[in-house]
PLY file of the C-alpha trace (Angstrom):
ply
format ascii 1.0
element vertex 365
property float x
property float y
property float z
element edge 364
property int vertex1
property int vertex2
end_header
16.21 165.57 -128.20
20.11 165.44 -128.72
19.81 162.37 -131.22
18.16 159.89 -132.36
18.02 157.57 -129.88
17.23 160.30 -127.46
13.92 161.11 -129.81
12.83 157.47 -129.87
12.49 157.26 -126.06
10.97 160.71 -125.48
8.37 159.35 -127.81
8.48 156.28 -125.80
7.33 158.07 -122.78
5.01 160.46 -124.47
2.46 157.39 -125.36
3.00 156.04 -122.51
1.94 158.85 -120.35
-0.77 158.96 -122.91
-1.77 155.66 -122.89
-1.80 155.75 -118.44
-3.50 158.99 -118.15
-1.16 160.58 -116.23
-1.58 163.75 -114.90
1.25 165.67 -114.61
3.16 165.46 -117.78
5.57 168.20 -118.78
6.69 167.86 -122.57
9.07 170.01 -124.28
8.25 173.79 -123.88
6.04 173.31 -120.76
8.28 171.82 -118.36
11.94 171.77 -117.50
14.41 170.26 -115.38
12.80 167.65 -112.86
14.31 168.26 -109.19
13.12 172.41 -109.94
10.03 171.88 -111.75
8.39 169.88 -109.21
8.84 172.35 -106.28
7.89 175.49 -108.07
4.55 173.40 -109.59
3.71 172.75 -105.70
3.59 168.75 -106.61
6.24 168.15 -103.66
5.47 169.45 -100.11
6.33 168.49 -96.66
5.50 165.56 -95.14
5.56 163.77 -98.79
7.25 161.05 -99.73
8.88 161.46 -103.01
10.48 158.49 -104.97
12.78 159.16 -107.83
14.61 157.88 -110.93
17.58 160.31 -110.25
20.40 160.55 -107.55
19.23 164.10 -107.06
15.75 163.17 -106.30
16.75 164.03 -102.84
16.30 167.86 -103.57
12.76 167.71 -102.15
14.29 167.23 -98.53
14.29 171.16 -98.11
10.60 171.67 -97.95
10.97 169.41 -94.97
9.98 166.16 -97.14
11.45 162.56 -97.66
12.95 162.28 -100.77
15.24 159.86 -102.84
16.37 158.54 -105.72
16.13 154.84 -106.45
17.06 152.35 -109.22
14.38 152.02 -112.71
13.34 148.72 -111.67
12.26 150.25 -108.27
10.61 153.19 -109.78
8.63 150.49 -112.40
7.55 148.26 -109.12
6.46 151.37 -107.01
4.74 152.58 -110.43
2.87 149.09 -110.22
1.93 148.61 -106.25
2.66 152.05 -104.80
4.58 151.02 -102.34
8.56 150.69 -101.81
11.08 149.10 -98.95
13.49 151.15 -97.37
16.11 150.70 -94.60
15.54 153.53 -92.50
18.84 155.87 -92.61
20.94 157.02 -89.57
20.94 160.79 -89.51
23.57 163.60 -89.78
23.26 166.72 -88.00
24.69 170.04 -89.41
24.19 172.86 -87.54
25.03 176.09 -89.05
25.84 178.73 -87.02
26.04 182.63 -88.18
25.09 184.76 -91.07
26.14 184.02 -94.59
29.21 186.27 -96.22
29.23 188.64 -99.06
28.46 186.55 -102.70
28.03 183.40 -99.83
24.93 180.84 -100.60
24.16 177.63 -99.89
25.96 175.87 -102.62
29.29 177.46 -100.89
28.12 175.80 -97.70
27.36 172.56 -98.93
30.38 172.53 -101.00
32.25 173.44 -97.68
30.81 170.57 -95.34
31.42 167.95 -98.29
35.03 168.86 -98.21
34.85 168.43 -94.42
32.94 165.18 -94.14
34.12 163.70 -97.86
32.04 162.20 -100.80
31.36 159.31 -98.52
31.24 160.85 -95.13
27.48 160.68 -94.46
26.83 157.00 -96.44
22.97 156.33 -96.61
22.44 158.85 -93.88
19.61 161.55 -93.96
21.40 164.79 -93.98
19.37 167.49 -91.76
20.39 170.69 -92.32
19.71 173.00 -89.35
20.75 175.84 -87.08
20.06 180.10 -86.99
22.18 180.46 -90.47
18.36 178.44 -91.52
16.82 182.27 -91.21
19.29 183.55 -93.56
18.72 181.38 -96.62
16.17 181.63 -99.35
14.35 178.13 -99.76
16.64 178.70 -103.40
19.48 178.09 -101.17
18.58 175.64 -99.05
17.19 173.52 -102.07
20.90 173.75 -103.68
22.18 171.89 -99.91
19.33 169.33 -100.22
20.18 168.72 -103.64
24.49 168.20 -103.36
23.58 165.37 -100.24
24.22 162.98 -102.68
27.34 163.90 -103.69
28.32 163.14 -99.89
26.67 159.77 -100.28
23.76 160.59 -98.04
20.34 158.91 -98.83
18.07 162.19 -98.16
19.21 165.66 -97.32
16.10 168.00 -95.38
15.63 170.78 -93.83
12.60 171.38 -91.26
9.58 173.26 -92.34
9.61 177.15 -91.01
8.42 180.25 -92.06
10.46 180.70 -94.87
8.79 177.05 -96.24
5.59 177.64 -95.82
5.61 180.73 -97.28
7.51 179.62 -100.47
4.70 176.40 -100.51
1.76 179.02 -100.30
3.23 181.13 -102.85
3.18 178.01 -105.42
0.34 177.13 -104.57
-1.58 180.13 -105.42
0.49 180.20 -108.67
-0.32 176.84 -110.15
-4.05 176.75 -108.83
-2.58 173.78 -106.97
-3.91 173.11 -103.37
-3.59 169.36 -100.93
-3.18 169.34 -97.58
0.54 168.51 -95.97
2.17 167.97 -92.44
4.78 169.25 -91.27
7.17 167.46 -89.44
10.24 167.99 -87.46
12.33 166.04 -85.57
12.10 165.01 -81.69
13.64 167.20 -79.28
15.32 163.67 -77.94
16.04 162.30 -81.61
19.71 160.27 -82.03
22.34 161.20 -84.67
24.80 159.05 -85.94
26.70 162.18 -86.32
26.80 166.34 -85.61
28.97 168.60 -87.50
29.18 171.92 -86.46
29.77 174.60 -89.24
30.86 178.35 -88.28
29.35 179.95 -92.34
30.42 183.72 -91.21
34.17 181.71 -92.09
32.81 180.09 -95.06
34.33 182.01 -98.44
32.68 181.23 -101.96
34.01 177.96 -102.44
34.84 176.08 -105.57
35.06 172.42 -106.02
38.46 171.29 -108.22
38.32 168.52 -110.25
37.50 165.64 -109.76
35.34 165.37 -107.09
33.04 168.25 -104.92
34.80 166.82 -102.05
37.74 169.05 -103.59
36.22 172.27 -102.27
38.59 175.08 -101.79
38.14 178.91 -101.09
37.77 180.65 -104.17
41.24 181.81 -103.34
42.86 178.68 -103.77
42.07 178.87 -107.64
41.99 182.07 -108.74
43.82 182.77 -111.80
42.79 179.39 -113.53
42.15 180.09 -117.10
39.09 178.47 -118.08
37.50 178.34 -121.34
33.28 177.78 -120.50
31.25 178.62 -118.23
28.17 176.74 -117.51
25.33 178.19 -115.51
22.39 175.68 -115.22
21.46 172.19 -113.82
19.58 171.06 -111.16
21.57 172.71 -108.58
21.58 176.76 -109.50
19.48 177.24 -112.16
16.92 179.18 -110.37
15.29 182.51 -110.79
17.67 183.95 -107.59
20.66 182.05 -109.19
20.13 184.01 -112.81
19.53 186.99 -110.61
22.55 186.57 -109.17
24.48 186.49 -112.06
22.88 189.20 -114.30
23.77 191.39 -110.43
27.50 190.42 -111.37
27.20 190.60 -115.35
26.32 194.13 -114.72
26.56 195.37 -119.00
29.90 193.80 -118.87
31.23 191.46 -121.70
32.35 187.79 -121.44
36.02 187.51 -122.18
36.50 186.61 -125.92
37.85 183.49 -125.46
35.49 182.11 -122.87
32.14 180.51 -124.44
29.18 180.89 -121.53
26.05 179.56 -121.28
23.09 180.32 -119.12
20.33 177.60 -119.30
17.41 178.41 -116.97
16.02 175.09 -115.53
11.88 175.44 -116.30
9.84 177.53 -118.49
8.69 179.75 -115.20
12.37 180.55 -115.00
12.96 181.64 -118.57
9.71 183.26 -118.86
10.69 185.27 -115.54
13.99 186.03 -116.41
12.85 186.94 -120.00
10.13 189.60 -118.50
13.12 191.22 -116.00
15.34 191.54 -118.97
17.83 188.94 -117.68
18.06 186.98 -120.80
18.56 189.87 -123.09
21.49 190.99 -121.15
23.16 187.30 -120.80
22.83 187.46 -125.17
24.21 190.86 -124.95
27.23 190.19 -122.70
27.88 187.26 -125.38
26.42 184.42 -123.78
24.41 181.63 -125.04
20.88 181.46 -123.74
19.07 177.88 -124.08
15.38 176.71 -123.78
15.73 174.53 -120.42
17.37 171.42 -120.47
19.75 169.91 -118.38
22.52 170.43 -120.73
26.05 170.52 -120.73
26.11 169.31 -116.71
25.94 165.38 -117.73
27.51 166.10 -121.15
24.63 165.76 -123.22
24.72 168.13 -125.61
25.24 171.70 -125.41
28.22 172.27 -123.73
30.16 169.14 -124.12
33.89 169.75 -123.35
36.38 168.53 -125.89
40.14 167.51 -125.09
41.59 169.34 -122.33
39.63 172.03 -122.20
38.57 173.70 -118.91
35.22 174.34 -117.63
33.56 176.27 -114.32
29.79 175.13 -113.69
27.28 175.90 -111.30
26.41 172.33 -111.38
27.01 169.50 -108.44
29.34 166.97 -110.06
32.77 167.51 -111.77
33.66 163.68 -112.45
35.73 162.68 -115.09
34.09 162.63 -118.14
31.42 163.62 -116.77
30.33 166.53 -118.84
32.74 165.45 -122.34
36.04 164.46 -122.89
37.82 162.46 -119.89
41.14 164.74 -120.07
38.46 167.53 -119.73
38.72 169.36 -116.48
35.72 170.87 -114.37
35.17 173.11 -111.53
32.03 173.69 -109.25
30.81 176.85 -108.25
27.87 179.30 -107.45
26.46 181.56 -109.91
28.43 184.77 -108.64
31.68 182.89 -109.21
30.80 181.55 -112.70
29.93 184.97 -114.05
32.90 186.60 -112.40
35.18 183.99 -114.13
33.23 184.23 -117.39
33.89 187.82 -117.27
37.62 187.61 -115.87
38.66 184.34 -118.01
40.03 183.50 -115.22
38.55 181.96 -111.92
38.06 185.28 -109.61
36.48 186.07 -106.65
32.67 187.75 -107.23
34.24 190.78 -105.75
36.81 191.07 -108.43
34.33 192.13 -110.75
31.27 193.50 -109.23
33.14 194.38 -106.41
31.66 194.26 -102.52
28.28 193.38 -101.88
26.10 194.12 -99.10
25.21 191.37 -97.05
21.40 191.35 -97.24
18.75 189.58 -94.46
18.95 186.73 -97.06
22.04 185.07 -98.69
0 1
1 2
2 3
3 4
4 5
5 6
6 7
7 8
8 9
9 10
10 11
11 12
12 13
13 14
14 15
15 16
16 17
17 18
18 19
19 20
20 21
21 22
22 23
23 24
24 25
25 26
26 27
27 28
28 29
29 30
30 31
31 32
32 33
33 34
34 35
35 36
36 37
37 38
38 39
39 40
40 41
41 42
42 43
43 44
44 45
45 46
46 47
47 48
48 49
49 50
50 51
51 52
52 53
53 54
54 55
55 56
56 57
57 58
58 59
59 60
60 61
61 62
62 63
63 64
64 65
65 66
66 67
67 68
68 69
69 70
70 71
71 72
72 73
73 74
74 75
75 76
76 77
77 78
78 79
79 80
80 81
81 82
82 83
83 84
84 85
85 86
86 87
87 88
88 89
89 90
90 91
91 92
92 93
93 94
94 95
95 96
96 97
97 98
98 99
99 100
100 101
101 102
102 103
103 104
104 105
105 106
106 107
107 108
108 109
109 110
110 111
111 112
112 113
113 114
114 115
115 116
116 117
117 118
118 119
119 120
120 121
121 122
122 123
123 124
124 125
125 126
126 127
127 128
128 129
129 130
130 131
131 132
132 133
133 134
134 135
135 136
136 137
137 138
138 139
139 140
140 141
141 142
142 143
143 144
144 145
145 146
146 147
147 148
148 149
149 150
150 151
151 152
152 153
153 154
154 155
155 156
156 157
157 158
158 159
159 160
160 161
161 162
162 163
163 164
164 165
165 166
166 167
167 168
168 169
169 170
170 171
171 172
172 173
173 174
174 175
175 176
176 177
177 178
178 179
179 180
180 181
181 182
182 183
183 184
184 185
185 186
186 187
187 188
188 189
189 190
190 191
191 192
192 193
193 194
194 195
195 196
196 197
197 198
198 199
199 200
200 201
201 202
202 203
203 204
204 205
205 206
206 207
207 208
208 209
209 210
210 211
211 212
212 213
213 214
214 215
215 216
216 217
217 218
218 219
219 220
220 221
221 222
222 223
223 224
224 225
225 226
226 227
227 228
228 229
229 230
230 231
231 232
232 233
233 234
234 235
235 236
236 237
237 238
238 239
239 240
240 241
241 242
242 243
243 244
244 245
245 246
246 247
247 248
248 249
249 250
250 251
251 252
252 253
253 254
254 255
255 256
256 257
257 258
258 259
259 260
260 261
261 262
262 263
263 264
264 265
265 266
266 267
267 268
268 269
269 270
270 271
271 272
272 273
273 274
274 275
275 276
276 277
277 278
278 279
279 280
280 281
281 282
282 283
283 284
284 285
285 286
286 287
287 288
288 289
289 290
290 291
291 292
292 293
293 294
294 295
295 296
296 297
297 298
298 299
299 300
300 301
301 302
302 303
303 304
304 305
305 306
306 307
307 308
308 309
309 310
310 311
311 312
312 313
313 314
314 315
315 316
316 317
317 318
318 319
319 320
320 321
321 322
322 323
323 324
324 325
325 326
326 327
327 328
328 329
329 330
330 331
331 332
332 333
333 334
334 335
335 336
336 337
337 338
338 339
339 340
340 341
341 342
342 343
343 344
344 345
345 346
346 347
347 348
348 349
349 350
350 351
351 352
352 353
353 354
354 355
355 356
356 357
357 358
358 359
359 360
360 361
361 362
362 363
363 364
């Protein structure tokens, strides 16, 4: 806990889940952040419906699920009857087209239709997230798009069940002894959108949101040469094993710059325990970062990373508000994981290729 009041509610909850039985409760040490620990511990799989106490409860769309975030007093009602009313959203197509660049993911492409569409553009819609760039992405990347549709406004982001999903569901199932049937679902070959947007991602550069808003995507380009002074690399959005991967592949046994402080916060226990065994952690310490248990962190501006007056910040995370992660004359920028090492390298906002230089483009970005 990050204070006092902080520790009273945790205990709060901890009797409570006590007092209700409830299965599935992940304290301190055994758990991690919500929208990535339920995935990897096979609790959400397609065809669910998953109801949530957090905007970004709509990560779950990209095993091919429904999934939002609601309100506490609708959580507490659907807690007490099961059951919950919904308007039915309109739907957004996106159809990507192509294979994904060098040091390109799916937080560059989500990044790059939210600048297209705005941080309205697809209000209380169900984003669905298809096309043959689908092949090319690791279900890592296409739970980073599932997870930003909020930050468009959208109700539900998802992407239909394939190969790539099923595998990734068997896979966690066999690792957490976890097995219940699902259905998969995709849409009608006649189904109506509300809207299409066509996105050509062999054009699509790493991106970086400026502040204040992810609408303010740019190409990396745009930026470079912004001095920053921390880098964040956690949350919700890229704080998976591929994203630390990813940045340890750009680290390389390089040094931070010595006036940038960097962070690396892996978001579950699997994560640090997997990064821990490929030496991924040791090399973040030995580069000069800080290395946390997992925690949410520095992207709300809890603790841990809380800015101070106009200081300057790149994060992996999916919102760069005002205020939102410390002081308001604070200023953030959004990026993937190979752009937040880079810079925390540089000192600077760079391009990946800057530092690690080119990179192969492999069957998966």
């Amino acid at each position: 806990a990050k204070d006092i009041a902080s520790a009273g509610l945790m205990t709060v909850m901890r009797h409570f889940a006590m007092e209700q039985d409830i299965e599935h409760f992940f304290d301190v040490g055994r758990g991690g952040i919500e929208h990535i620990l339920l995935p990897e511990e096979a609790l959400t799989l397609p065809g669910d419906v998953v109801i949530g106490a957090d905007s970004h409860s709509c990560t779950y769309g990209a095993l091919g699920c429904f999934s939002t975030g609601v309100g506490s007093t609708d959580l507490g009602a659907v807690l007490a009857m099961g059951e919950i009313w919904l308007r039915v959203p309109e739907s957004m197509r996106i159809v990507y087209t192509g294979r994904p660049g060098p040091w390109v993911v799916g937080k560059d492409l989500i990044l790059s239709v939210i600048s297209r569409i705005g941080d309205d553009g697809a209000r209380y819609m169900a984003m669905e997230h298809t096309g043959d760039t689908m092949e090319y992405l690791s279900m890592e990347s296409r739970l980073t798009l599932t997870n930003m549709a909020i930050e468009a406004g959208a109700k539900s982001g998802i992407v239909a069940p394939d190969g790539t999903t099923l595998e990734y569901v068997r896979e966690r199932q066999t690792a957490t002894g976890r097995s219940r049937d699902f259905e998969v679902l995709r849409s009608d070959p006649d189904a109506r959108y509300a809207a299409t947007v066509e996105v050509d991602v062999g054009a699509i550069e790493p991106m970086v949101a400026e502040p204040s808003l992810p609408s303010r995507s740019v190409p990396v380009g745009q930026v470079e040469g912004t001095r920053v002074d921390q880098v964040f690399i956690g949350s919700c959005t890229n704080a998976r094993i591929e994203d630390l991967r990813t940045a340890a592949e750009v680290l390389g046994d390089r040094q931070i710059a010595p006036h940038v402080r960097a962070m690396v916060i892996p978001a579950t226990q699997r994560v640090w325990k997997k990064a821990n065994e490929e030496g991924l952690l040791d090399r973040f310490a030995d580069a000069g970062m800080s290395v946390s248990t997992p925690t949410c962190g520095a992207c709300l501006g809890g603790h841990m990373g809380v800015l101070g007056p106009g200081e300057v910040c790149i994060s992996t995370s999916n919102r760069n508000y005002v205020g939102r992660m410390g002081d308001p004359t604070a200023s953030v920028y959004l990026a993937n994981p190979a752009v937040a090492m880079a810079t925390a390298v540089a000192g600077e906002i760079v391009h990946p290729e800057a530092v690690a230089g080119p990179k192969e483009v492999a069957g998966v970005a």
